[in-house]
C-alpha positions in Angstrom: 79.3 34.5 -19.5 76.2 35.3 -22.1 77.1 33.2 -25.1 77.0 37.0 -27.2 80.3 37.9 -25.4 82.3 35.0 -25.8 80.9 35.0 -29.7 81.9 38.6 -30.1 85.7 38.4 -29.0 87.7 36.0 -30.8 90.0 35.3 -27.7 87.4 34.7 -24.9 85.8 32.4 -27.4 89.4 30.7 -27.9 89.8 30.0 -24.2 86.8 28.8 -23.4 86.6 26.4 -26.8 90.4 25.3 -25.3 88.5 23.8 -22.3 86.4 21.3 -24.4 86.5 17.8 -24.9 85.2 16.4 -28.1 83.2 12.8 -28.1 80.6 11.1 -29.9 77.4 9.7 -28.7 75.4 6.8 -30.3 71.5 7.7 -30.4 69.0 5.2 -30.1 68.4 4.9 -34.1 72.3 4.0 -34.0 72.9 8.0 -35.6 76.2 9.2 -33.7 76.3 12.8 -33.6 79.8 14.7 -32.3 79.5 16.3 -28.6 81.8 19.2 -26.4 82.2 18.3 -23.3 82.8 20.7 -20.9 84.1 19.5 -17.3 84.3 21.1 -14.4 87.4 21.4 -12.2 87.3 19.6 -8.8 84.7 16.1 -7.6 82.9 14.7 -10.8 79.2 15.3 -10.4 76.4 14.2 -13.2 75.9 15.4 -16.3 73.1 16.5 -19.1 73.5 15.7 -22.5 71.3 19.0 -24.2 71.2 18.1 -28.0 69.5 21.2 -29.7 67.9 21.4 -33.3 68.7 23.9 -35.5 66.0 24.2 -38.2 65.7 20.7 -38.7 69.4 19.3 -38.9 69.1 16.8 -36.5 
């Protein structure tokens, strides 16, 4: 679903947030920044961690 929907209705963005799985991830200057992890249902396959910076935050 585009990220506008899911913002836009409360709900959807309730269900989907329900499915995540928060964790923590050391970065290499020993900063640990708070993830979501989102897993698929069914075989475990390999992930991406995609950190994003938001006006200089990170």
């Amino acid at each position: 679903l585009p990220l506008a929907t899911v913002l836009a209705n409360p709900r959807l963005a309730a269900a989907v947030s329900a499915g995540l799985q928060e964790v923590e991830a050391k970065l290499a200057d020993g900063t640990t920044v708070k993830d979501a992890l989102a897993q698929p249902q069914g075989q475990a396959k390999g992930s991406i961690l995609l950190i994003h910076e938001w006006r200089g935050l990170i």
